[in-house]
C-alpha positions as CSV (number, residue, x, y, z in Angstrom):
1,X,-3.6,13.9,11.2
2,X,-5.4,15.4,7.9
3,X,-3.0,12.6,5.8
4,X,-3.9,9.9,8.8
5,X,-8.1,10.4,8.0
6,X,-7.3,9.2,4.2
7,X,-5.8,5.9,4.9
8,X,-7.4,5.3,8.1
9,X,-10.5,3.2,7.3
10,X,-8.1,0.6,5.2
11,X,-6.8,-0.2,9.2
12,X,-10.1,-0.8,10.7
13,X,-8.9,-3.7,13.2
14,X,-5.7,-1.8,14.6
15,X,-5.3,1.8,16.0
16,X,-3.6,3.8,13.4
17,X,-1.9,6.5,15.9
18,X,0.0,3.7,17.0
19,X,0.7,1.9,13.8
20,X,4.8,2.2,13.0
21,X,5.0,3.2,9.6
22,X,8.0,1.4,8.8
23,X,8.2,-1.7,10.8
24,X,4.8,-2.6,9.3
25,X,5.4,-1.1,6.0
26,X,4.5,-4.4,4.0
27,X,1.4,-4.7,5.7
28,X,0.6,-1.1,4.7
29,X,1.6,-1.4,1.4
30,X,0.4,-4.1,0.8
31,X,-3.9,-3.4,1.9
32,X,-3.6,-0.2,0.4
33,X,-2.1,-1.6,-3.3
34,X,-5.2,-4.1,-2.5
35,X,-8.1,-1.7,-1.0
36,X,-6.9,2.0,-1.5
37,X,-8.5,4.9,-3.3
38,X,-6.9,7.7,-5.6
39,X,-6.1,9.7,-2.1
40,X,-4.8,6.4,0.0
41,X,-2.8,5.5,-3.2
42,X,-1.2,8.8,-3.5
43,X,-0.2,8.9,0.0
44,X,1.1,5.9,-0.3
45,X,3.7,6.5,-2.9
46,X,5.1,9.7,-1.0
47,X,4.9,8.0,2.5
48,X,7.3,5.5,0.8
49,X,10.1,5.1,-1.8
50,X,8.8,3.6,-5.2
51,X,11.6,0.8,-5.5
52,X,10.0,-0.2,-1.9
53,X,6.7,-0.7,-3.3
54,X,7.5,-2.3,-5.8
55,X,9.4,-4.7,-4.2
56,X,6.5,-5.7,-1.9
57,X,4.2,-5.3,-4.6
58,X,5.7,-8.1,-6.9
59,X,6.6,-10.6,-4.0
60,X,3.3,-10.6,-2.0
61,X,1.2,-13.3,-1.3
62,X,-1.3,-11.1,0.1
63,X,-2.1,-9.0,-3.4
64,X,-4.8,-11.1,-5.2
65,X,-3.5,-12.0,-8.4
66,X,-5.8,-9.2,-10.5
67,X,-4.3,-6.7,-8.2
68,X,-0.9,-8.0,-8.5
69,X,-1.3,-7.8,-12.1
70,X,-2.6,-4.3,-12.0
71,X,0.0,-2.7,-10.2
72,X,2.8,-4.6,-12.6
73,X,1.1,-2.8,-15.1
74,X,1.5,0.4,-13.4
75,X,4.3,0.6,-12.3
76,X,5.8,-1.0,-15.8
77,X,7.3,-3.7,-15.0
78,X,6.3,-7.1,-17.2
79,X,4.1,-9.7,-16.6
């Protein structure tokens, strides 16, 4: 519940007890890459498995192009 508060309030319009972490994982990854904080970030990346993120990361059309950039950066893969 402690991890739950820190990612919460990136899931305003849905109930986040009910959420399923992993047939909505694109969804999640995907607003927190886009909205998250240092704490929402960091929970992200142990919630779920690098290669994962990555994957959802580079073929979203959700991620605005700045953030799609960004996280290219960061996680080093080119441009």
């Amino acid at each position: 519940i402690i991890k739950m508060r820190k990612i919460k309030k990136y899931f305003w319009e849905v109930d986040i007890k009910r959420l399923n972490f992993e047939k909505y994982k694109e969804y999640i990854i995907e607003r927190i890459l886009e909205y998250g904080d240092e704490e929402a970030i960091k929970w992200l990346f142990k919630k779920y498995d690098k290669k994962i993120i990555k994957k959802i990361a580079f073929s979203s059309r959700s991620l605005m192009k700045k953030s799609k950039n960004f996280w290219k950066k960061i996680l080093n893969e080119n441009i």
